[in-house]
N, C-alpha and C positions, 0 to 999 in steps of 0.2 A: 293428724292434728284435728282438733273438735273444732267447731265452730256454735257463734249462737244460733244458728239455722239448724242443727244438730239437736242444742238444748230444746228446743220449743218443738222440734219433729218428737223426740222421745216424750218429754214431757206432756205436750198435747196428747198423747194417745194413751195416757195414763189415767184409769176411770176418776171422776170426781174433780179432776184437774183445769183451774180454771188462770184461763190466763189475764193478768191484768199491766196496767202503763200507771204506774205511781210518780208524780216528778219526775218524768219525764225516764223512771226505771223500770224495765219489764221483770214483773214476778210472777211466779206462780203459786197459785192456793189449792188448798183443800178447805172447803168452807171459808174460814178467816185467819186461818193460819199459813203461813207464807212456810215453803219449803224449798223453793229456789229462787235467788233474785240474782239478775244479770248485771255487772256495772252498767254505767252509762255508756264507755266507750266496747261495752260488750267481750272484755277481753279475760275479765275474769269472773267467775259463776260462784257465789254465798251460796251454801246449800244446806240443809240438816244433816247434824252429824248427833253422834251421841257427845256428852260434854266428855265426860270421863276419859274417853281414846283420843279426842284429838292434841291435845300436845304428845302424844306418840306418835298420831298419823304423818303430823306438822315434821316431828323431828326424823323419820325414817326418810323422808322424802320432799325437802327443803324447796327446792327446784318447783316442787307443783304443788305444795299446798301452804299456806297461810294461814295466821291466825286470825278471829275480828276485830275490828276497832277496839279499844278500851270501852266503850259504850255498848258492844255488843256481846261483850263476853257472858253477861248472865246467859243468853242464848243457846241452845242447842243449837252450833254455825260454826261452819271451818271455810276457808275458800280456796277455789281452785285457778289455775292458769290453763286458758283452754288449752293455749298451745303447745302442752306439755304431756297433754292425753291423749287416746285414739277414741274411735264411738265407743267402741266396747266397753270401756273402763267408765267412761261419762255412763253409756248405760245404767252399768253397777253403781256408781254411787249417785247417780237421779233416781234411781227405783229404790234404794234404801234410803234416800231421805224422805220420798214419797209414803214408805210403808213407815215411817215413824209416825205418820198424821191421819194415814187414813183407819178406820177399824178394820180390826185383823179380817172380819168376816170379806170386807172387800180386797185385801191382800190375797186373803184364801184362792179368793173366784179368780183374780189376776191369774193366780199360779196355775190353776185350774183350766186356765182358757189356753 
């Protein structure tokens, strides 16, 4: 099972990635663009998805992922239930929301390192 302790260890160590407390919600940036926001009560992680896949992602696997608010649906955003993942999987889908924001050349060097 993931935790928000989990989110912010990965996240943190992701070049460019800056963490911030919005109303009282922990997000993280790349410049100005937010590519993970934690709820409030921390249980479940909005993160960058591509639009197009996620009413697929949503519907293979009900159980752990969610769609946005009606208000957030313009967004490239799908949401997860930490408790539903292990690290690994959080891994995978914080470093592909990470690489949708940041330029490829700093994706490159990531993979690189």
């Amino acid at each position: 099972m993931a935790t928000a302790d989990d989110v912010r260890r990965i996240a943190n160590g992701l070049p460019r990635t800056i963490e911030r407390l919005v109303r009282d919600q922990v997000k993280f940036n790349v410049g100005r663009i937010v590519y993970l926001a934690l709820s409030r009560d921390e249980q479940t992680l909005g993160f960058a998805f591509p639009k197009q896949e996620r009413a697929g992602l949503v519907e293979s696997e009900p159980d752990k992922f969610s769609l946005p608010g009606k208000g957030d649906m313009r967004y490239h955003w799908v949401h997860l239930r930490l408790a539903a993942v292990d690290v690994d999987e959080l891994r995978e889908l914080i470093v592909d929301g990470w690489r949708m924001v940041v330029p490829k050349k700093v994706s490159r060097a990531y993979d690189g390192s």
